[in-house]
C-alpha positions as CSV (number, residue, x, y, z in Angstrom):
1,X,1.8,-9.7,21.3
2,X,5.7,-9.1,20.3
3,X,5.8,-11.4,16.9
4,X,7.9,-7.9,15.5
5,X,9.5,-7.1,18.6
6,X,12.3,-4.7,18.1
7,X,11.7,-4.3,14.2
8,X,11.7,-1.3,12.3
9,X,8.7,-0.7,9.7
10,X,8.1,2.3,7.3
11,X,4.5,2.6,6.0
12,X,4.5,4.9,3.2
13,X,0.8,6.7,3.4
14,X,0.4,5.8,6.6
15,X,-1.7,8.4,8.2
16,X,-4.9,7.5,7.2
17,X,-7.3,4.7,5.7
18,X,-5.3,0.7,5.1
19,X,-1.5,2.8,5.9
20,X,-3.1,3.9,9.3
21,X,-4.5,0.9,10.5
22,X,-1.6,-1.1,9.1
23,X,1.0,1.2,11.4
24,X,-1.7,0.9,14.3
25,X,-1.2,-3.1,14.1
26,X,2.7,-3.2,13.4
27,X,3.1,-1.0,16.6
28,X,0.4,-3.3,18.7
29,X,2.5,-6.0,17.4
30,X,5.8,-4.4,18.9
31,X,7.2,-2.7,16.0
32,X,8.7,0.8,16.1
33,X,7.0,2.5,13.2
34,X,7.6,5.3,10.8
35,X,4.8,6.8,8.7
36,X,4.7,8.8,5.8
37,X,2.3,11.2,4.0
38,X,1.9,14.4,2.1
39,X,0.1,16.8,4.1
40,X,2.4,17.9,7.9
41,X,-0.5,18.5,9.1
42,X,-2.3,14.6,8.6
43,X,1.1,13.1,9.6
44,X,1.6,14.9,12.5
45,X,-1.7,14.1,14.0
46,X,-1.7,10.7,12.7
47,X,1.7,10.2,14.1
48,X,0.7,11.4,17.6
49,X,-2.3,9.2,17.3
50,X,-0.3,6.0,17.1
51,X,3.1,6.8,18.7
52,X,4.8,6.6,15.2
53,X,7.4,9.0,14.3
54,X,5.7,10.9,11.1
55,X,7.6,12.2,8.0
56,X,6.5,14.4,5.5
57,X,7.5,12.5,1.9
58,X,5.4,12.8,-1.7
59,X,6.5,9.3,-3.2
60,X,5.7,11.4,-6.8
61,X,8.9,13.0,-5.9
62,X,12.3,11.3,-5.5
63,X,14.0,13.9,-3.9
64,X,11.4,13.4,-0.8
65,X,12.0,9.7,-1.3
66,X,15.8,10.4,-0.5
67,X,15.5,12.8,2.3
68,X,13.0,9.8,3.9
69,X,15.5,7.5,3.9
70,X,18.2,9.9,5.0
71,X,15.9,10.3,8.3
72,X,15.1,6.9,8.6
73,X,18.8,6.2,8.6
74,X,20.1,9.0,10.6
75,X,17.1,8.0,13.3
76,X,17.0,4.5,13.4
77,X,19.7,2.7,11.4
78,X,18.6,0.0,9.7
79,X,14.9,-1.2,7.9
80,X,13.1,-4.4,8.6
81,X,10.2,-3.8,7.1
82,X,8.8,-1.6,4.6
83,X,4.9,-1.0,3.3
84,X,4.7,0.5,0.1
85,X,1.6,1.7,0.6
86,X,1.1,5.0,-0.9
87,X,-1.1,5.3,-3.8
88,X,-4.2,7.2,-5.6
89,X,-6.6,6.6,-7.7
90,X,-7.9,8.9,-10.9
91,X,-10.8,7.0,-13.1
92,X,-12.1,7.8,-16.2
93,X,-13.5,6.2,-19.4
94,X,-10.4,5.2,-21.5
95,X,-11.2,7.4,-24.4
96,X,-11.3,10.7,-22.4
97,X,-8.2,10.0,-19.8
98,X,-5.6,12.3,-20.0
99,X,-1.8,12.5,-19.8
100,X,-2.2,14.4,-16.9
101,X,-3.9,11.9,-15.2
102,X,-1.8,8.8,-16.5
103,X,1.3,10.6,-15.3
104,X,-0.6,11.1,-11.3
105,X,-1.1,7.6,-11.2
106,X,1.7,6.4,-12.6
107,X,4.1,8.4,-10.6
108,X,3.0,7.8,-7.1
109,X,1.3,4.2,-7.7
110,X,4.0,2.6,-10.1
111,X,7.7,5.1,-10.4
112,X,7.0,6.2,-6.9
113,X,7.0,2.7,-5.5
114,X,9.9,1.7,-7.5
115,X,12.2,3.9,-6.8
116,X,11.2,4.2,-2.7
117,X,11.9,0.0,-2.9
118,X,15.2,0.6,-4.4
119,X,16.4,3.6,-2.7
120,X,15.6,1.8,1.1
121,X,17.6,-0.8,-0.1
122,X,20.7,-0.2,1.7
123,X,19.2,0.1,4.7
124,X,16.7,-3.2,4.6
125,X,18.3,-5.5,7.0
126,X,19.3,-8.9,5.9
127,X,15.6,-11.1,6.2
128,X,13.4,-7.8,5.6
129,X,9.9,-8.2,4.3
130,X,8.7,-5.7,1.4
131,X,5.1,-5.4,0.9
132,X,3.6,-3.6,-1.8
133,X,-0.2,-2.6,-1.9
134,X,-1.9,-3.3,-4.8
135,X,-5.4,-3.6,-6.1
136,X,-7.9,-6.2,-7.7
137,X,-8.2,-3.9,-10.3
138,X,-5.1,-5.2,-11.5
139,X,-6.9,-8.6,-12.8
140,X,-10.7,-7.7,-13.5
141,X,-10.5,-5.0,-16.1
142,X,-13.3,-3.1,-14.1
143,X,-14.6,0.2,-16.4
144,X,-13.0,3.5,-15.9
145,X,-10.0,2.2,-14.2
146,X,-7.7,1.6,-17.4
147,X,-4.4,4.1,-15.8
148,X,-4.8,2.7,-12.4
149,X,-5.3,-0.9,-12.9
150,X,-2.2,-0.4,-15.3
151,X,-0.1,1.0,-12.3
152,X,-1.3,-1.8,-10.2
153,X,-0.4,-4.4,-13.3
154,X,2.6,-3.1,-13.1
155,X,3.4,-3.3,-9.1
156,X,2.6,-6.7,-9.3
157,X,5.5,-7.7,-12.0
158,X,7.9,-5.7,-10.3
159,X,6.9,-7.5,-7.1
160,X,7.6,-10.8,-9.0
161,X,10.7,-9.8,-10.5
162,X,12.4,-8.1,-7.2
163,X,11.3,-11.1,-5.4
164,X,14.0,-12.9,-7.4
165,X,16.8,-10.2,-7.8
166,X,16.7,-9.8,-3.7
167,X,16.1,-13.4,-2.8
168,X,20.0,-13.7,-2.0
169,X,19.5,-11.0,0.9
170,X,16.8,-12.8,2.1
171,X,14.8,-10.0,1.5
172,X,11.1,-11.0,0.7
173,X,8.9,-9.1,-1.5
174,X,5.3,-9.7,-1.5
175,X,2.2,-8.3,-2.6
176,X,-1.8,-7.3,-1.4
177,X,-4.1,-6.8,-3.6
178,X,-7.8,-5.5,-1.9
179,X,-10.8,-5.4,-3.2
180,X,-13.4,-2.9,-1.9
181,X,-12.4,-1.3,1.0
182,X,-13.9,1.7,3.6
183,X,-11.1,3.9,2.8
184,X,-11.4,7.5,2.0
185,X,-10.0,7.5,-1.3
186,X,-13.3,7.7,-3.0
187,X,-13.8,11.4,-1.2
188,X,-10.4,11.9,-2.5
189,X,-10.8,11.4,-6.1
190,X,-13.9,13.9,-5.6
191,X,-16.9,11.9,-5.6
192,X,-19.3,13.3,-3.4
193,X,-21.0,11.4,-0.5
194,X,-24.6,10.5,-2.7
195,X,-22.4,9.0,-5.3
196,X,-20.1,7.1,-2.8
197,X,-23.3,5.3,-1.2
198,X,-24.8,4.7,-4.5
199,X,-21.3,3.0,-5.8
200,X,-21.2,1.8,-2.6
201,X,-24.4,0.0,-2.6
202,X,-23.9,-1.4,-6.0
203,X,-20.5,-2.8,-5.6
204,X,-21.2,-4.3,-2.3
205,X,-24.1,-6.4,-3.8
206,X,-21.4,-7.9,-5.9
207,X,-19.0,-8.9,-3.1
208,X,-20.1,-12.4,-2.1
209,X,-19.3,-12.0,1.2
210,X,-22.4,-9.2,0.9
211,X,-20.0,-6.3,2.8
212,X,-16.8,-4.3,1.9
213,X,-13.6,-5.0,4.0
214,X,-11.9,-3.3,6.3
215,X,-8.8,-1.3,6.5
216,X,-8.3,-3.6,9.6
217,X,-8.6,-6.5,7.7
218,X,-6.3,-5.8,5.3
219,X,-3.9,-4.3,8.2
220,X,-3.8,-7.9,10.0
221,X,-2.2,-9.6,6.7
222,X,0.3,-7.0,6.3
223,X,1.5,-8.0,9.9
224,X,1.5,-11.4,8.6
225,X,3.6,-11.0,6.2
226,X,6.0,-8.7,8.1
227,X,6.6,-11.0,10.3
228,X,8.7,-14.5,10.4
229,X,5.3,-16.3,10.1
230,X,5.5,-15.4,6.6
231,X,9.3,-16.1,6.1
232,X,9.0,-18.8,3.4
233,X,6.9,-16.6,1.4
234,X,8.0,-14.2,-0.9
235,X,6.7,-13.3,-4.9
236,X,3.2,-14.2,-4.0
237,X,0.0,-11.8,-4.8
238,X,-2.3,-12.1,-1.6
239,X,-6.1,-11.1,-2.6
240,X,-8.1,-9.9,0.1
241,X,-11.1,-8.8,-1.4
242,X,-14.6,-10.9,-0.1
243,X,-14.9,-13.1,-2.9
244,X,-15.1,-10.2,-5.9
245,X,-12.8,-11.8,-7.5
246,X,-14.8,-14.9,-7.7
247,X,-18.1,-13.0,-9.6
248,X,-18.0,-13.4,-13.3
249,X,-20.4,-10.3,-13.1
250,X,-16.5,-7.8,-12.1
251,X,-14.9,-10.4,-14.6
């Protein structure tokens, strides 16, 4: 398959989880692909895993997020797609969250984002397709997720809005919103693996589709919409997410 032959896509958190399998189908779908991550060490061996070229950026900082796109420049010109994927996750009741843990979530899932968007923007090409990844939790005001579905909220209304403002570049802005997902976030955010398969069990009773997605699933609509099948579509908030959003029960 060659729908993105020749194109250029950066995947922000891309070496593991819906950023790894995301890369893994871009490439399989003829892109040249760059990931990004945190940790040399992940990126590296994710990188050699796919055939991407890996860079080490925190998209908390925007002095990584200048030095990415300096590389990306100096090592492959020009940008046609770009996956804001890059986010984490910090829950709490809303009485007890702190400003530490606003300020983590908002600065990767919500500032971060922003500013990687608008500092790659000299470098998208002409017809490029943005895709940010957002969350369910923006809509269904699930407990203990007040600071992240807020970040999420907020993804979604900048989507909207540089949907509009980049429209005359033909540059296409677009967002996903999962719902549960086999991901290792959960491990990441410290729950241990008891309380993963209890939540685990419990949410996926919800999902009427009776299982939770996967990071390949997810992966094949992000090709979608980097590619010119999508190329009438741009401001639009895809839900992938089994039908959760359906149950009055998450509502």
């Amino acid at each position: 398959m060659t729908k993105l032959n020749g194109k250029v896509a950066v995947v922000t958190g891309g070496n593991s989880g819906i950023g790894y399998a995301s890369a893994k189908d871009l490439i399989e779908n003829g892109a040249r692909v760059i990931i990004t991550g945190r940790k040399a060490e992940a990126v590296d061996q994710a990188a050699a895993q796919l055939g991407a070229t890996g860079i080490v950026a925190d998209q908390s900082k925007l002095s990584d997020i200048d030095t990415l796109v300096d590389q990306v420049k100096a090592q492959f010109g020009k940008v046609d797609v770009l996956f804001i994927n890059a986010g984490v996750a910090s829950f709490a009741p809303y009485e007890v969250l702190t400003e530490e843990q606003f300020d983590y979530n908002m600065n990767i899932n919500f500032k971060g984002a922003f500013f990687t968007l608008q500092k790659f923007l000299p470098i998208l090409n002409e017809g490029a397709s943005v895709i940010n990844l957002s969350s369910i939790n923006a809509y269904t005001g699930m407990p203990n997720t007040a600071v992240y579905a807020a970040s999420k909220a907020a993804l979604n209304s900048l989507t909207r809005t540089a949907a509009f403002e980049l429209a005359p570049k033909k540059i296409r802005v677009n967002a996903v919103c999962p719902g549960p997902v086999n991901t290792p976030i959960f491990g990441k955010i410290g729950m241990d693996e008891t309380t993963i398969n209890e939540f685990g069990g419990a949410m996926q009773d919800r999902v009427p589709l009776k299982r939770f997605g996967e990071s390949e699933d997810v992966a094949k609509l992000i090709t979608f919409l980097a590619s010119d099948d999508s190329s009438f579509i741009t401001g639009s908030e895809y839900v992938i997410d089994g039908g959760v959003n359906l149950n009055p029960i998450l509502n």
